[in-house]
ZAKOLZA-385130 format. One record per atom (N, C-alpha, C): x, y, z; atom name; chain; residue number from 1. Coordinates in steps of 0.2 Angstrom, whole numbers. Layout:
REM residues N
{{X,Y,Z},"CA","A",NUM}
...
END
This chain:
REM residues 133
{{4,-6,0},"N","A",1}
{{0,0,0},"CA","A",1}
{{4,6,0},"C","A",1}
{{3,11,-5},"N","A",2}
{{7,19,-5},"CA","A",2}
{{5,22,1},"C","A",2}
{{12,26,4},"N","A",3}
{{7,30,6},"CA","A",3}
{{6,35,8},"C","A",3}
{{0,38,15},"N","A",4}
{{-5,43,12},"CA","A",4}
{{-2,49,8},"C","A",4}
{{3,51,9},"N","A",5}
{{7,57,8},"CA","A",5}
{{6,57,-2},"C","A",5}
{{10,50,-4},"N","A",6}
{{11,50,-8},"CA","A",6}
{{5,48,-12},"C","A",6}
{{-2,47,-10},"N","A",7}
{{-9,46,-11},"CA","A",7}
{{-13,52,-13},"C","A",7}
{{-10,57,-9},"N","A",8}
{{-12,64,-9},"CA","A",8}
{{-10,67,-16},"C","A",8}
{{-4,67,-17},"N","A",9}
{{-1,70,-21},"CA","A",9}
{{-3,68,-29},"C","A",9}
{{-4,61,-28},"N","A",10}
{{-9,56,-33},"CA","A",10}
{{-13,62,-36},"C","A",10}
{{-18,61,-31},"N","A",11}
{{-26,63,-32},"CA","A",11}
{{-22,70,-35},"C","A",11}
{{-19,75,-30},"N","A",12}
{{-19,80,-34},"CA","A",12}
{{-16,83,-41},"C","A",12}
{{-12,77,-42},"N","A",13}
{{-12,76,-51},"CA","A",13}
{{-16,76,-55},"C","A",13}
{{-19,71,-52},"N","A",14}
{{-27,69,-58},"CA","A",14}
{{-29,74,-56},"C","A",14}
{{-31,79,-51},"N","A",15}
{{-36,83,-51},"CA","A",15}
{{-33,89,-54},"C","A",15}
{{-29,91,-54},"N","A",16}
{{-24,98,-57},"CA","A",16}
{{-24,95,-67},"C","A",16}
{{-22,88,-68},"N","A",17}
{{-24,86,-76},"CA","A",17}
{{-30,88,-79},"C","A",17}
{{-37,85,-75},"N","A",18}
{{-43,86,-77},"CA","A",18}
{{-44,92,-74},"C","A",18}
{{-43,97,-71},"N","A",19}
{{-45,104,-73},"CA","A",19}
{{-41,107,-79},"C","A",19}
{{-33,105,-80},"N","A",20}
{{-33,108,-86},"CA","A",20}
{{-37,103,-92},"C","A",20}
{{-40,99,-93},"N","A",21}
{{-42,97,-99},"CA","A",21}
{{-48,101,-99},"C","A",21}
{{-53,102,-96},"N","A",22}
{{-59,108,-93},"CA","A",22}
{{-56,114,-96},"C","A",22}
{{-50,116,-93},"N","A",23}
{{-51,125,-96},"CA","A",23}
{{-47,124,-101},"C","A",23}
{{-46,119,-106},"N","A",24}
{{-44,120,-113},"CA","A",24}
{{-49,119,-119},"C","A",24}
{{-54,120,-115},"N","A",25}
{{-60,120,-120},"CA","A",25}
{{-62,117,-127},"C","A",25}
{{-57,110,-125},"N","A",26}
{{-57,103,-132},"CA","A",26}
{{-63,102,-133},"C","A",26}
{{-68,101,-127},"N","A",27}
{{-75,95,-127},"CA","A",27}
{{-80,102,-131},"C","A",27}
{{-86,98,-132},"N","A",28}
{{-91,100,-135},"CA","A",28}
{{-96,102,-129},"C","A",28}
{{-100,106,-129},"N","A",29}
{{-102,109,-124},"CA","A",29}
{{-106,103,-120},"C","A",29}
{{-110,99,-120},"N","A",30}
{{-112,93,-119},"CA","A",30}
{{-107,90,-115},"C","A",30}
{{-102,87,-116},"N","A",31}
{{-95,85,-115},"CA","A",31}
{{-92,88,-109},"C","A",31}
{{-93,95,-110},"N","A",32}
{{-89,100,-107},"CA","A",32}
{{-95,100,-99},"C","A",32}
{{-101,101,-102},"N","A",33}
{{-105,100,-94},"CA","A",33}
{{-104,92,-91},"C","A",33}
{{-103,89,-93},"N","A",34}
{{-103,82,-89},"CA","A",34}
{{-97,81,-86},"C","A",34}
{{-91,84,-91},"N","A",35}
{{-87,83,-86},"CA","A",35}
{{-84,88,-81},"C","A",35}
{{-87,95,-80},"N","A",36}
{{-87,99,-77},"CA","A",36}
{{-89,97,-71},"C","A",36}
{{-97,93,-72},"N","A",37}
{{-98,91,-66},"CA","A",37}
{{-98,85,-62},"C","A",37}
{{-93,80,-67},"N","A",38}
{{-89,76,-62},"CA","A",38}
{{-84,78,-58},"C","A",38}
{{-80,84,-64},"N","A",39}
{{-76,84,-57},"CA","A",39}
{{-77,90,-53},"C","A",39}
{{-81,94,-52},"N","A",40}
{{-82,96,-47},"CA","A",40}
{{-83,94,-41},"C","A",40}
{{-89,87,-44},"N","A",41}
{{-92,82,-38},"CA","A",41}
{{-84,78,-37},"C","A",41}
{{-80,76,-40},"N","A",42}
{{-72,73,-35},"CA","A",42}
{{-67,77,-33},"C","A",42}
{{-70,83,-35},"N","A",43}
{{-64,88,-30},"CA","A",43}
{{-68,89,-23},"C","A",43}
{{-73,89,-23},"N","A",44}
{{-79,90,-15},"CA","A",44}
{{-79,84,-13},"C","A",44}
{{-79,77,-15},"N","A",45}
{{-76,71,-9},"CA","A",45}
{{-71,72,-9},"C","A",45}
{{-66,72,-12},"N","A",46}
{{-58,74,-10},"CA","A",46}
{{-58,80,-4},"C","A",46}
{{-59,86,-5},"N","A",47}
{{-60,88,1},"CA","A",47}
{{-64,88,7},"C","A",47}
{{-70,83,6},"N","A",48}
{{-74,82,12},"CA","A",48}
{{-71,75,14},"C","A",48}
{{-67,71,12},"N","A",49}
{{-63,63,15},"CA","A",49}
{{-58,68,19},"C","A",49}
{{-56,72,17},"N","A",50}
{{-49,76,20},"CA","A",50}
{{-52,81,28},"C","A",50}
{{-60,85,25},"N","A",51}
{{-60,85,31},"CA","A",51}
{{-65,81,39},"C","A",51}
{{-66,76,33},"N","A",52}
{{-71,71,39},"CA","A",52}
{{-64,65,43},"C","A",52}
{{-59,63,38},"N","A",53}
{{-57,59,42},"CA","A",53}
{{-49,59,42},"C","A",53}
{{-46,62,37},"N","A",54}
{{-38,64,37},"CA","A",54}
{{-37,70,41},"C","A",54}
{{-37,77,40},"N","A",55}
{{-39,82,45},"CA","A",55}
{{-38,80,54},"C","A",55}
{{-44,76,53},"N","A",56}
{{-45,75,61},"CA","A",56}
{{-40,69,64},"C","A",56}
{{-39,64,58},"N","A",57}
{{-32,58,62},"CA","A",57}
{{-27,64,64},"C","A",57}
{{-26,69,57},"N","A",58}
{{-19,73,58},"CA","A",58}
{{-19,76,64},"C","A",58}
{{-23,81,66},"N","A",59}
{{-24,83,73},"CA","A",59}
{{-21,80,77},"C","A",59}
{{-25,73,78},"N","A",60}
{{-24,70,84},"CA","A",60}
{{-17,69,84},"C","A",60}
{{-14,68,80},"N","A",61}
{{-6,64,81},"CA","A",61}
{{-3,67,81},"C","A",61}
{{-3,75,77},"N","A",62}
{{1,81,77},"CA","A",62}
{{-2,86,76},"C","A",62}
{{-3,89,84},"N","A",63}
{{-8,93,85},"CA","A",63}
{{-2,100,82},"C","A",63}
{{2,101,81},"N","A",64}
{{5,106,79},"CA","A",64}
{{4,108,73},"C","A",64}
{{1,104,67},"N","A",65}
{{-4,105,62},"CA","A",65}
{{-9,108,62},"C","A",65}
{{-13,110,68},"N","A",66}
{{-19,112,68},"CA","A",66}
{{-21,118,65},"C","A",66}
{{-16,123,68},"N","A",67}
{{-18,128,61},"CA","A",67}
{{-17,128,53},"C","A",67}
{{-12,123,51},"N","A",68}
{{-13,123,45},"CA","A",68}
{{-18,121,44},"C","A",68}
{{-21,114,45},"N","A",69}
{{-26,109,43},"CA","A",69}
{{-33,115,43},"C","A",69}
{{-34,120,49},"N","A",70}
{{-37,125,49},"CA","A",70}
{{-39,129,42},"C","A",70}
{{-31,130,41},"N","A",71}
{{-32,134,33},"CA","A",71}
{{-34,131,29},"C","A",71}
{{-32,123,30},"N","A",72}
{{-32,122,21},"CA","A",72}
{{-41,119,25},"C","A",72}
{{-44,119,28},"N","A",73}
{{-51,118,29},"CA","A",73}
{{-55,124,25},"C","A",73}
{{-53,129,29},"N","A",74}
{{-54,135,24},"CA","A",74}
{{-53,136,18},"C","A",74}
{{-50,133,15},"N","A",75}
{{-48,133,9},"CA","A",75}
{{-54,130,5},"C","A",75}
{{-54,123,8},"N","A",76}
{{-61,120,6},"CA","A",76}
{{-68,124,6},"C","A",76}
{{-70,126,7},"N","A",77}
{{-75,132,8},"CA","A",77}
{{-72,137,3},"C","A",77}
{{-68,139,2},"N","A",78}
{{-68,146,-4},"CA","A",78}
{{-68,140,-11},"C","A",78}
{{-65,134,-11},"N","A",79}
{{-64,131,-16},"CA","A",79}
{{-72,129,-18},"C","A",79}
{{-75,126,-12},"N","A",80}
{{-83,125,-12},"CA","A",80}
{{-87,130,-17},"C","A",80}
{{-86,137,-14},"N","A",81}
{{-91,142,-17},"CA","A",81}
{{-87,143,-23},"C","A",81}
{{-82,141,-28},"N","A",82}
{{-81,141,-34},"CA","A",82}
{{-85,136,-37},"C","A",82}
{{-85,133,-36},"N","A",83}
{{-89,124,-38},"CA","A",83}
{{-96,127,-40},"C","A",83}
{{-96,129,-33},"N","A",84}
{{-106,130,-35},"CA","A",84}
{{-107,137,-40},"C","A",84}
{{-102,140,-42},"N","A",85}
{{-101,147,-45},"CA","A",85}
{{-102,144,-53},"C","A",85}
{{-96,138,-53},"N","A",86}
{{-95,138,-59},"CA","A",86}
{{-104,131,-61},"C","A",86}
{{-105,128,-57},"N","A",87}
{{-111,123,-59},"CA","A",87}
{{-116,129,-61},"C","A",87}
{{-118,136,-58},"N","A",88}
{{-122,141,-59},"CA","A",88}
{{-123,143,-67},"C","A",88}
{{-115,143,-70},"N","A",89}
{{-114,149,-76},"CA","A",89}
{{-111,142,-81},"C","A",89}
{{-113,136,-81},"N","A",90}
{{-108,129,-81},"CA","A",90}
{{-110,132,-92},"C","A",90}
{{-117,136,-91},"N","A",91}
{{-118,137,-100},"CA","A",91}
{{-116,142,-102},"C","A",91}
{{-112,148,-98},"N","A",92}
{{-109,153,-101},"CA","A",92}
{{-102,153,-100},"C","A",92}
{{-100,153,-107},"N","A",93}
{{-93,150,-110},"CA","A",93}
{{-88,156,-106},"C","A",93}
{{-91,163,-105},"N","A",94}
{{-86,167,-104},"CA","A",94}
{{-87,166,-95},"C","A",94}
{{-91,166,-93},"N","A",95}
{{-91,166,-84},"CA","A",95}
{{-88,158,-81},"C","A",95}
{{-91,153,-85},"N","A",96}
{{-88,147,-84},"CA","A",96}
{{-80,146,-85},"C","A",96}
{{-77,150,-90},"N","A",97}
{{-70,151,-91},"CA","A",97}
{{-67,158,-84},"C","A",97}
{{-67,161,-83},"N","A",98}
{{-67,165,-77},"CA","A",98}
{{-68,164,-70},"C","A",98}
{{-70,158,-69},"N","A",99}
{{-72,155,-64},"CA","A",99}
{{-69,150,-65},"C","A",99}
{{-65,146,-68},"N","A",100}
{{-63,139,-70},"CA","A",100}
{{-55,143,-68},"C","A",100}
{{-54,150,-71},"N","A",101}
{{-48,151,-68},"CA","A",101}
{{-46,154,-63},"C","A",101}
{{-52,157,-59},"N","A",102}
{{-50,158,-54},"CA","A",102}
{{-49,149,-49},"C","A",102}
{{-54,147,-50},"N","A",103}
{{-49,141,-45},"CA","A",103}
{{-46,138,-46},"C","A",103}
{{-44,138,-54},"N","A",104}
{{-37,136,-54},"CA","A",104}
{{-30,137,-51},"C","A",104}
{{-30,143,-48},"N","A",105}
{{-27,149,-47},"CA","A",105}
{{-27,148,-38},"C","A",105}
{{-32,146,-36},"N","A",106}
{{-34,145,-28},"CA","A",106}
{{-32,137,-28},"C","A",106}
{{-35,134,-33},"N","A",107}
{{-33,126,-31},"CA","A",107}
{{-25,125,-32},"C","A",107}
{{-22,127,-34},"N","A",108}
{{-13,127,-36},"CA","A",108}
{{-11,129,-30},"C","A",108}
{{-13,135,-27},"N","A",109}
{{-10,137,-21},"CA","A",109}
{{-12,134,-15},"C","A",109}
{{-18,131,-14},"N","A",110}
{{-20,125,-8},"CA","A",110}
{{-15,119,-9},"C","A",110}
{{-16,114,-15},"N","A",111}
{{-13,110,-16},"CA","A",111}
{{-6,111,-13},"C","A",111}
{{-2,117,-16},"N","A",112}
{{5,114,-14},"CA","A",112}
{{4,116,-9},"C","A",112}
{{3,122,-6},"N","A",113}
{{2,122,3},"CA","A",113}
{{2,115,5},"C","A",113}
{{-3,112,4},"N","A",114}
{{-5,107,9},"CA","A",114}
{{0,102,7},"C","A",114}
{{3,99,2},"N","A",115}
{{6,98,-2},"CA","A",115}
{{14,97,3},"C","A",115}
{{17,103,7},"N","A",116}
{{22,108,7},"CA","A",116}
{{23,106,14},"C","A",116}
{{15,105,17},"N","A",117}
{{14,105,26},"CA","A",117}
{{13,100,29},"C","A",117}
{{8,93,24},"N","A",118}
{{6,89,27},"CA","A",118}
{{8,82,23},"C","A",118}
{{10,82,19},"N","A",119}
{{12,74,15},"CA","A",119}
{{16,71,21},"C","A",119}
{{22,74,22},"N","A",120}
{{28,72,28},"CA","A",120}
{{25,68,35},"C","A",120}
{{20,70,37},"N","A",121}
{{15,69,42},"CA","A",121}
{{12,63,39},"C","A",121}
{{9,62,35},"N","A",122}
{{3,59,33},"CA","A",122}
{{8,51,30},"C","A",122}
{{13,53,26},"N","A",123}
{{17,48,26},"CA","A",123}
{{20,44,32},"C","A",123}
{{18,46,36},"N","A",124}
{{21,46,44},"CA","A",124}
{{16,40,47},"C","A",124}
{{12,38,44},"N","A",125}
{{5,36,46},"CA","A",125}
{{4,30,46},"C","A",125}
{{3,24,49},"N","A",126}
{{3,18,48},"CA","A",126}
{{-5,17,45},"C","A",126}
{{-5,12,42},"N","A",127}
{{-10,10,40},"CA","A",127}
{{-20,9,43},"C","A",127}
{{-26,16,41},"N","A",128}
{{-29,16,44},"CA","A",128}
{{-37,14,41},"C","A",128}
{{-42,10,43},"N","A",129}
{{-46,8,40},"CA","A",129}
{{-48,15,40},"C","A",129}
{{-54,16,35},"N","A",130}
{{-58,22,31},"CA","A",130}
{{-53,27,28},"C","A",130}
{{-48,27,31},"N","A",131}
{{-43,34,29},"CA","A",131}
{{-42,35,22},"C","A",131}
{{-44,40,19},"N","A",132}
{{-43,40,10},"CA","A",132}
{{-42,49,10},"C","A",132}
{{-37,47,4},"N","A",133}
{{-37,55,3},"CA","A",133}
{{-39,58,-4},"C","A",133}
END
């Protein structure tokens, strides 16, 4: 088993890939809505796994994190209200581009924070049921 650190860093590949393939505006708008809003919907379990059960192991074991894991919890919340921003305008090519770059812009800079703060930790982890990042 990988791990979580290096599990984390996974997810935020595919996710950082698939948003660029999203804001290169290849699909057909059909295409372009359906896969907008799958990954919306896997970047929001991605950060709700992070905040319901990796978050709260990190705390307990290294409670020196707690303010980070606080940010990058906030983080989650401004990334949240782009999601629901871009599902809004998902048919207006010009606000859906606009909003696809701003959190590309927020999600680049959460990722490597968290990235930066918490892999070391999280690789530090022995093996836990439910735990996914």
């Amino acid at each position: 088993m990988k791990a979580f650190g290096t599990q984390l860093i996974e997810m935020h590949d595919l996710l950082r890939t698939e948003l660029a393939r999203l804001r290169s505006g290849s699909e057909g708008p059909k295409d372009l809505r359906s896969h907008c809003l799958a990954f919306c919907s896997a970047l929001t379990r991605h950060h709700s796994g992070e905040d319901e059960s990796v978050f709260p192991t990190l705390a307990e074991r290294h409670p020196e994190l707690r303010p980070v894991l606080e940010d990058l919890s906030r983080d989650h919340g401004l990334i949240t209200d782009i999601l629901l921003r871009i599902e809004a305008v998902i048919d207006d090519p010009q606000a859906r581009d606009s909003e696809l770059d701003g959190l590309a812009a927020i999600m680049e800079s959460h990722f490597s924070f968290e990235e930066r703060k918490i892999v070391e930790a999280l690789n530090g982890l022995e093996e836990l049921e439910g735990l996914t990042v």
